[in-house]
mmCIF file of the C-alpha atoms, coordinates in Angstrom:
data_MODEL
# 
_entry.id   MODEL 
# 
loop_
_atom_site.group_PDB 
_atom_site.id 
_atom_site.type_symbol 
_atom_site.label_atom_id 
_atom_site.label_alt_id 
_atom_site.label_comp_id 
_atom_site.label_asym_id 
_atom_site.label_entity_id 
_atom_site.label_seq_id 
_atom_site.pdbx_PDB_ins_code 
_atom_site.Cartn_x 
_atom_site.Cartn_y 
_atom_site.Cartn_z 
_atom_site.occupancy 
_atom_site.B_iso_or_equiv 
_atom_site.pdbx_formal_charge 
_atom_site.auth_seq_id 
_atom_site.auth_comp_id 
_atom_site.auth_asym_id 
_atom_site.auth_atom_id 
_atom_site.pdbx_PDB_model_num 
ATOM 1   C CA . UNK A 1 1   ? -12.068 -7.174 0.503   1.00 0.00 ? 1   UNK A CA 1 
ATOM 2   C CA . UNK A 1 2   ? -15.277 -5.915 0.992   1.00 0.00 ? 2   UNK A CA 1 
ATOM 3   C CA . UNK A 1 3   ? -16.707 -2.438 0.595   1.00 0.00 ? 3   UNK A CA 1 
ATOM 4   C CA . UNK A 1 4   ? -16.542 0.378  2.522   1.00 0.00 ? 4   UNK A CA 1 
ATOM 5   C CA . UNK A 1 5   ? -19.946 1.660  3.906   1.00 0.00 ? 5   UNK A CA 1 
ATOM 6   C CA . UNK A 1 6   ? -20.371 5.694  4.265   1.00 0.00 ? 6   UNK A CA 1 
ATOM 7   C CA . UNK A 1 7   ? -23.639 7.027  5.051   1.00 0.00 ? 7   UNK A CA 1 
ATOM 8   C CA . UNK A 1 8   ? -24.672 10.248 2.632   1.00 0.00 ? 8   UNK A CA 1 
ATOM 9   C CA . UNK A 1 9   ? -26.901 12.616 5.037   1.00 0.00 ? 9   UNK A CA 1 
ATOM 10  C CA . UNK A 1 10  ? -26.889 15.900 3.490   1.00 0.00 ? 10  UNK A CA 1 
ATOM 11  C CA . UNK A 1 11  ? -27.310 17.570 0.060   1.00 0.00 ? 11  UNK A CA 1 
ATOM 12  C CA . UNK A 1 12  ? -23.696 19.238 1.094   1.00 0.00 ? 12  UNK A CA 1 
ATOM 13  C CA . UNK A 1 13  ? -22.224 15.645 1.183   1.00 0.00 ? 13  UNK A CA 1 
ATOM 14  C CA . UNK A 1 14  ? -23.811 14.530 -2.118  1.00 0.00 ? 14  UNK A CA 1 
ATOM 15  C CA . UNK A 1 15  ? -22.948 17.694 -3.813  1.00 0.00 ? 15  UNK A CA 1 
ATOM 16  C CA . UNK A 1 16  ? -18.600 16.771 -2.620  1.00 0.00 ? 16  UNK A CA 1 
ATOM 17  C CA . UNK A 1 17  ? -19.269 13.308 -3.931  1.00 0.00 ? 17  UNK A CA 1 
ATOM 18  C CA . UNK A 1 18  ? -20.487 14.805 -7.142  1.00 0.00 ? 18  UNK A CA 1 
ATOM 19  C CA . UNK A 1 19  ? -16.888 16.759 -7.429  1.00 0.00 ? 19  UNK A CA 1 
ATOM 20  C CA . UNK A 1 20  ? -15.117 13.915 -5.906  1.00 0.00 ? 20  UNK A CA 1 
ATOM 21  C CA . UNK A 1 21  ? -16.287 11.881 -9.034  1.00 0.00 ? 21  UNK A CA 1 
ATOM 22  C CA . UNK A 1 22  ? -14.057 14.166 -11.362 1.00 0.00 ? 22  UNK A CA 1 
ATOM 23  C CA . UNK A 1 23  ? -11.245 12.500 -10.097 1.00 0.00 ? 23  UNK A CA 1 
ATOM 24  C CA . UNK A 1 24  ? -12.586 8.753  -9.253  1.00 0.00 ? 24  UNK A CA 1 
ATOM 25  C CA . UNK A 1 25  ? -16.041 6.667  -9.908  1.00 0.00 ? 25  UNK A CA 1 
ATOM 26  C CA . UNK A 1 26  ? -18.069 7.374  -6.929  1.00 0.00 ? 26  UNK A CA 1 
ATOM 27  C CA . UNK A 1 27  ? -21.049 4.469  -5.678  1.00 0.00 ? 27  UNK A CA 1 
ATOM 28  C CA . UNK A 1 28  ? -24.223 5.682  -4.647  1.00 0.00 ? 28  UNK A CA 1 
ATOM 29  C CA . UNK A 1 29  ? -27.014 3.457  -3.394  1.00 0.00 ? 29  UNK A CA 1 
ATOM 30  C CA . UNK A 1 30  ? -30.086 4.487  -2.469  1.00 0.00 ? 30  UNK A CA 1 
ATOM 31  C CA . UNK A 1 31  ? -31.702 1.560  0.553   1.00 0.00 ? 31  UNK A CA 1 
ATOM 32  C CA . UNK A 1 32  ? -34.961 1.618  2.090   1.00 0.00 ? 32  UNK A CA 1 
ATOM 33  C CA . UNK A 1 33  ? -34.772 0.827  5.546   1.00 0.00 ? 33  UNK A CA 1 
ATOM 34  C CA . UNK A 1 34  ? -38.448 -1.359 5.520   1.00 0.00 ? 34  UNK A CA 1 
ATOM 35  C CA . UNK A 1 35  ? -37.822 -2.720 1.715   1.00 0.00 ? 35  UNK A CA 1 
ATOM 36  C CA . UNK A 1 36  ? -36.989 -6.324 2.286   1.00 0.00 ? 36  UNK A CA 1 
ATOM 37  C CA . UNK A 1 37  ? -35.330 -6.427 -1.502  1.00 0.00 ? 37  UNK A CA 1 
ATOM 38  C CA . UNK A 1 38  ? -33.350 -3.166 -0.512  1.00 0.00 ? 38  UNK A CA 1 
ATOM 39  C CA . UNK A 1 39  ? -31.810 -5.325 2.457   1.00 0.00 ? 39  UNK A CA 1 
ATOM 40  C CA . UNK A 1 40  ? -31.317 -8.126 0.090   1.00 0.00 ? 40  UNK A CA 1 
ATOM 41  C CA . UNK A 1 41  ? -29.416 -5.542 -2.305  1.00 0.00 ? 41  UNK A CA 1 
ATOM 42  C CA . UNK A 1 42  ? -27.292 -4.007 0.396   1.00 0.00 ? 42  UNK A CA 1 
ATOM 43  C CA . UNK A 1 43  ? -26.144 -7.316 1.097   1.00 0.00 ? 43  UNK A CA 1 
ATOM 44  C CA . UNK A 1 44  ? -25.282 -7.827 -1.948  1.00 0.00 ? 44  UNK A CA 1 
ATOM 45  C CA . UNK A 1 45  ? -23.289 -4.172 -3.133  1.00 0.00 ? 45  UNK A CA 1 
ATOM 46  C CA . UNK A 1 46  ? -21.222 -5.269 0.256   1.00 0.00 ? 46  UNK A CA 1 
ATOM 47  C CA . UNK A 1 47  ? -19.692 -7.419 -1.781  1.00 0.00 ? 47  UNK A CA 1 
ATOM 48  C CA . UNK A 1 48  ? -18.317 -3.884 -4.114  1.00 0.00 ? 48  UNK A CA 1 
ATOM 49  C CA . UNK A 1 49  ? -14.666 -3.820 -3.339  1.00 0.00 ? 49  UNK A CA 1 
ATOM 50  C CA . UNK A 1 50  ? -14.644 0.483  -3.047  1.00 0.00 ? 50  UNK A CA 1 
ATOM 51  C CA . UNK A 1 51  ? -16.749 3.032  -0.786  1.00 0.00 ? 51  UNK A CA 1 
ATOM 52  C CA . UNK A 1 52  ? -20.412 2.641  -1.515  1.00 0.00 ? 52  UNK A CA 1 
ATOM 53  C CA . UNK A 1 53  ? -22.227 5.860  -0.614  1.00 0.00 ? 53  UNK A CA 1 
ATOM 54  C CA . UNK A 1 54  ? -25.807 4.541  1.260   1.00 0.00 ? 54  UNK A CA 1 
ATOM 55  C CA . UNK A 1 55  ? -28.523 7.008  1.172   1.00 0.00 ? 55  UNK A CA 1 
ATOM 56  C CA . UNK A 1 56  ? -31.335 6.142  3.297   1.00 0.00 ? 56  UNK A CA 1 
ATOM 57  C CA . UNK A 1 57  ? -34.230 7.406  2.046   1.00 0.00 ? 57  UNK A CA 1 
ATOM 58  C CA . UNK A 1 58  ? -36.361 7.764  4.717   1.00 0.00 ? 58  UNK A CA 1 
ATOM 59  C CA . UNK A 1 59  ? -33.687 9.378  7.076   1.00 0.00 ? 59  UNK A CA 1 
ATOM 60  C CA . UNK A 1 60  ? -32.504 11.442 3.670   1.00 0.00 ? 60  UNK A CA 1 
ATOM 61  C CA . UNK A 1 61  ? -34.875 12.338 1.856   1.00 0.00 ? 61  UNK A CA 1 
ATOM 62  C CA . UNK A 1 62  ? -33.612 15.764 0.313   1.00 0.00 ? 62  UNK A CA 1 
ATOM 63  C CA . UNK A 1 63  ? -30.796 13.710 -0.575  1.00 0.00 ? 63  UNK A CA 1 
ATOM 64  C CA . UNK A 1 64  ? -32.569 11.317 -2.404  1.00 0.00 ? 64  UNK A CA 1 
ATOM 65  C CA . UNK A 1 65  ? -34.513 14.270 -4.032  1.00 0.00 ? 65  UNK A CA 1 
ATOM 66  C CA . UNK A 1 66  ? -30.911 15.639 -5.304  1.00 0.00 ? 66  UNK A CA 1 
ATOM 67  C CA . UNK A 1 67  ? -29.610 12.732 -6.795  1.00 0.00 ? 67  UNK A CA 1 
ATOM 68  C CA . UNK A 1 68  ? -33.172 12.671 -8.828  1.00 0.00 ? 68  UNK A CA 1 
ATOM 69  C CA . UNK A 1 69  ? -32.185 16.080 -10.019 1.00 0.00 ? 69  UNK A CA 1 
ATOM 70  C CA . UNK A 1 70  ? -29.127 15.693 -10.450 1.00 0.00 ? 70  UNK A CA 1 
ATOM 71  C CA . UNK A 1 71  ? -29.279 12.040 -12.823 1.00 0.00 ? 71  UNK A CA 1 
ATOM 72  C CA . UNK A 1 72  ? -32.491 12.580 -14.266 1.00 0.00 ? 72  UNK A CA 1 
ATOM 73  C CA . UNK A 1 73  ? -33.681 8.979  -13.126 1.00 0.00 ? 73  UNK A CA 1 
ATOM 74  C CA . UNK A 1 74  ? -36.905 8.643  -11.364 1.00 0.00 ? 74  UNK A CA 1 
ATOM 75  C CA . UNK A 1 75  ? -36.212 7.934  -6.983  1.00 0.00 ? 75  UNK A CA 1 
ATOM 76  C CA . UNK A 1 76  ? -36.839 4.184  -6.719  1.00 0.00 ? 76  UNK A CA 1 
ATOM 77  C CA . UNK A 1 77  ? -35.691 2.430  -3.980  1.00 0.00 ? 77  UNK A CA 1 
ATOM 78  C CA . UNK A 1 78  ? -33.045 0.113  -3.995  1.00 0.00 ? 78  UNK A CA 1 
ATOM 79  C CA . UNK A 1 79  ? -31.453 2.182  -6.733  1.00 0.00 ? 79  UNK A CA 1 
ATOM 80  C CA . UNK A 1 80  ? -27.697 1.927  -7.496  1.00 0.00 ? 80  UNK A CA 1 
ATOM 81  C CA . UNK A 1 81  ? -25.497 4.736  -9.272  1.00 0.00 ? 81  UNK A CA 1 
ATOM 82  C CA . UNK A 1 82  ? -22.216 5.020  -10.729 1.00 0.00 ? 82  UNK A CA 1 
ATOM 83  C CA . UNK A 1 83  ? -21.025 8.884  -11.069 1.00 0.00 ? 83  UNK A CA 1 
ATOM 84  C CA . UNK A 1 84  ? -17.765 9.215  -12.929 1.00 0.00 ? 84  UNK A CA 1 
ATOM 85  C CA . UNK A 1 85  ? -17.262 13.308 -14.354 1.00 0.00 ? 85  UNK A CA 1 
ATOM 86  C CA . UNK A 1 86  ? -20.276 14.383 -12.483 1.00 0.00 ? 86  UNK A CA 1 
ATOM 87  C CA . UNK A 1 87  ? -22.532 12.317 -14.449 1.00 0.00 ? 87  UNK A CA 1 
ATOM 88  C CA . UNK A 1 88  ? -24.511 8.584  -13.611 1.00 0.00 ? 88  UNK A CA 1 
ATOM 89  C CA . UNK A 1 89  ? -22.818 6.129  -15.970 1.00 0.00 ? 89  UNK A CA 1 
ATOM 90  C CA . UNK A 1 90  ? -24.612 3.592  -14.493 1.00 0.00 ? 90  UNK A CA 1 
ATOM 91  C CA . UNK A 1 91  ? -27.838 2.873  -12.663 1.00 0.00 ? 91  UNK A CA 1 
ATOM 92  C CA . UNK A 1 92  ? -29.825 0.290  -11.908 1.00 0.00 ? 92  UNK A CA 1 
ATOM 93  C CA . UNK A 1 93  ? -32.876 -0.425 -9.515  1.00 0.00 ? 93  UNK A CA 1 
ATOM 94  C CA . UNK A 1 94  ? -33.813 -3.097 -7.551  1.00 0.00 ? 94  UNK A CA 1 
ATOM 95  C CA . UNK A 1 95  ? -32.308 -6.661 -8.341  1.00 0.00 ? 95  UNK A CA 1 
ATOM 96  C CA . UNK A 1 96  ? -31.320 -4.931 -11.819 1.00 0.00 ? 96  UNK A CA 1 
ATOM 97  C CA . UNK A 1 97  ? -28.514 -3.770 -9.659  1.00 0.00 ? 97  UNK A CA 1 
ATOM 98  C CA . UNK A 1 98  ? -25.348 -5.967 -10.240 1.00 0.00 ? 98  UNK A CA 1 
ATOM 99  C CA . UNK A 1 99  ? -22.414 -5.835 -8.289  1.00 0.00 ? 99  UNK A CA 1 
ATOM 100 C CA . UNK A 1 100 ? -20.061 -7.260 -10.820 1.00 0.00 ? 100 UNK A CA 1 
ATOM 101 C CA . UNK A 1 101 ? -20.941 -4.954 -13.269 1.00 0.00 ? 101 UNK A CA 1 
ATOM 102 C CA . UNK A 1 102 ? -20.294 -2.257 -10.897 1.00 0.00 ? 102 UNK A CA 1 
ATOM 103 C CA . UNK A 1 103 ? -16.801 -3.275 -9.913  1.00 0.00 ? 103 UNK A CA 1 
ATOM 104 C CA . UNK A 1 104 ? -15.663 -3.372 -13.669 1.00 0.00 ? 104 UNK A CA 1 
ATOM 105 C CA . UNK A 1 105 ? -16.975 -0.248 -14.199 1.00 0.00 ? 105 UNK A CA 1 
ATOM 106 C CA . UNK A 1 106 ? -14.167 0.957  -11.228 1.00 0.00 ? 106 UNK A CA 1 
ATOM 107 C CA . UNK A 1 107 ? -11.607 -0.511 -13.095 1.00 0.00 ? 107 UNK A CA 1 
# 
């Protein structure tokens, strides 16, 4: 199985995710479309067996501000996030980001 891609465009969308994570780990993954290790990444969190959340950053960028806010990790870009009760309990950047370690954390 591989994961299951949803683009994140608005603050309204990340702000549902955010409650949606009271009742399941929600993936959030912040790409740069002209980042050649973001597009390394992404291939990589494909292999995440749940919905991974892409942000775009330079389509989104008052999304990417909110998640900033509402982590407290500096934007950096490919970042990775794990939300489970409305809080990150896991993040990662660049190829720091492992998708085995994010799976277990589903589980």
């Amino acid at each position: 199985m591989a994961a299951e891609i949803s683009i994140v465009e608005s603050v309204e969308e990340l702000s549902g995710l955010f409650e949606v994570s009271h009742k399941k780990p929600v993936i959030l993954f912040k790409h740069s479309n002209s980042c050649g290790i973001s597009a390394h990444i992404f291939e990589e969190i494909k292999s995440v067996e749940a919905q991974v959340n892409v942000v775009v950053v330079q389509r989104s960028r008052d999304v990417s501000t909110a998640i900033e806010q509402r982590t407290g990790h500096r934007h950096q870009s490919p970042q990775a996030f794990v939300i489970r009760n409305g809080e990150a309990v896991y993040h990662a950047s660049h190829y720091g980001i492992d998708p085995v370690a994010i799976d277990e954390l589903l589980r």
